[in-house]
C-alpha positions in Angstrom: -10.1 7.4 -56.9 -6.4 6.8 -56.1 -3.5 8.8 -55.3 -2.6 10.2 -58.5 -6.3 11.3 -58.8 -6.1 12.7 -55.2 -2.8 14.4 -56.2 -4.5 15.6 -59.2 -7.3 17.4 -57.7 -4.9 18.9 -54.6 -2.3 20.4 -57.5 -5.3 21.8 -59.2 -6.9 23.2 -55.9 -3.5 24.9 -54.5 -2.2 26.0 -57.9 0.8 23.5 -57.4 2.6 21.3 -59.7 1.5 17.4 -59.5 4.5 16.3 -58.8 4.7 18.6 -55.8 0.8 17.8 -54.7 1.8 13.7 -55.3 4.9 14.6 -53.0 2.4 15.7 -50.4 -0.1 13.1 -50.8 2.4 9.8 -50.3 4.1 12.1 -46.9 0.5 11.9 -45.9 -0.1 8.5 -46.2 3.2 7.0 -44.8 2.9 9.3 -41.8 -0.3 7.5 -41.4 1.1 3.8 -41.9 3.9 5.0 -39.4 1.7 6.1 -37.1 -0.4 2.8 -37.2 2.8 0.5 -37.2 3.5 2.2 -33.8 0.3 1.2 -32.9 -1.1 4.7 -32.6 -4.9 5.7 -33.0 -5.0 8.4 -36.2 -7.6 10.4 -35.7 -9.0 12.5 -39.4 -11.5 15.4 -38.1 -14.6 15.0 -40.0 -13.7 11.9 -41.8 -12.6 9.0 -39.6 -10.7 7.6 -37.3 -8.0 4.5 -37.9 -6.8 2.2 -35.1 -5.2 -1.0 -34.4 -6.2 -4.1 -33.2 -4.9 -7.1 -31.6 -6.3 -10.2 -33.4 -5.6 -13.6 -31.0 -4.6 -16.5 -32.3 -7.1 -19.3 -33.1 -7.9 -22.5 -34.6 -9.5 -22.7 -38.0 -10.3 -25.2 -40.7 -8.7 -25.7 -44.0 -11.6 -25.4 -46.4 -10.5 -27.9 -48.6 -9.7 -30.7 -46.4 -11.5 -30.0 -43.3 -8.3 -30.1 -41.1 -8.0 -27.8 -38.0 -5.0 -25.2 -38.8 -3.7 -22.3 -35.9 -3.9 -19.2 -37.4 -1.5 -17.0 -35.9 -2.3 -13.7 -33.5 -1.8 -10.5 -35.9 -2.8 -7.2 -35.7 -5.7 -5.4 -38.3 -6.5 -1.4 -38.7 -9.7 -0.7 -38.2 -11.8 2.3 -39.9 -14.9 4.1 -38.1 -16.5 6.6 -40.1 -17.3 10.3 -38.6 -20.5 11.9 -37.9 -20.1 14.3 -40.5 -18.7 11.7 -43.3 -21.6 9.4 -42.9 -24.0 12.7 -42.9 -22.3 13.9 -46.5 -22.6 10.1 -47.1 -26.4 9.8 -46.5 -27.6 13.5 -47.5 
C-alpha cells in the first residue's frame, strides 16, 4: 500500500474527491516528518508511536578492504507498535 492507495481508500470512505483525500494524506505525513525533524515524539493512538534517536559516532570497517572508517553521529526514527496494532496483527 502507498499513498495513492491510502488516498484511494480515504476518498472512497468520506465521499471525497482523490485529489482532495491525497491532499490530506501528504499534510499528514509532512506534519509527521516536521514533527520528527524537531525532534518530537509522534504519538498515533492505537497504531504506534515514532521517535528520534541520537546515534553516536563510531568506528567501523570497510567491508571490502578491512580499513577502520568513523562513521559519523546521526539521528534514526524509530517505530514501536501499539497494544492494539500488534493485537489486530496477531488475531
Amino acid at each position: 500500500m502507498n499513498n495513492n492507495d491510502i488516498a484511494e481508500r480515504l476518498a472512497t470512505q468520506q465521499g471525497s474527491t482523490k485529489a482532495d483525500a491525497r491532499k490530506v494524506v501528504d499534510a499528514v505525513f509532512a506534519m509527521i516528518a516536521d514533527a520528527a525533524a524537531e525532534g518530537d515524539e509522534i504519538a498515533l493512538n492505537g497504531f504506534g508511536k515514532f521517535k528520534v534517536k541520537d546515534s553516536p559516532a563510531r568506528e567501523g570497517r570497510n567491508p571490502s578492504t578491512g580499513e577502520p572508517i568513523s562513521i559519523a553521529a546521526s539521528k534514526k526514527l524509530t517505530f514501536s507498535v501499539a497494544k492494539a496494532l500488534k493485537d489486530k496483527l496477531n488475531g
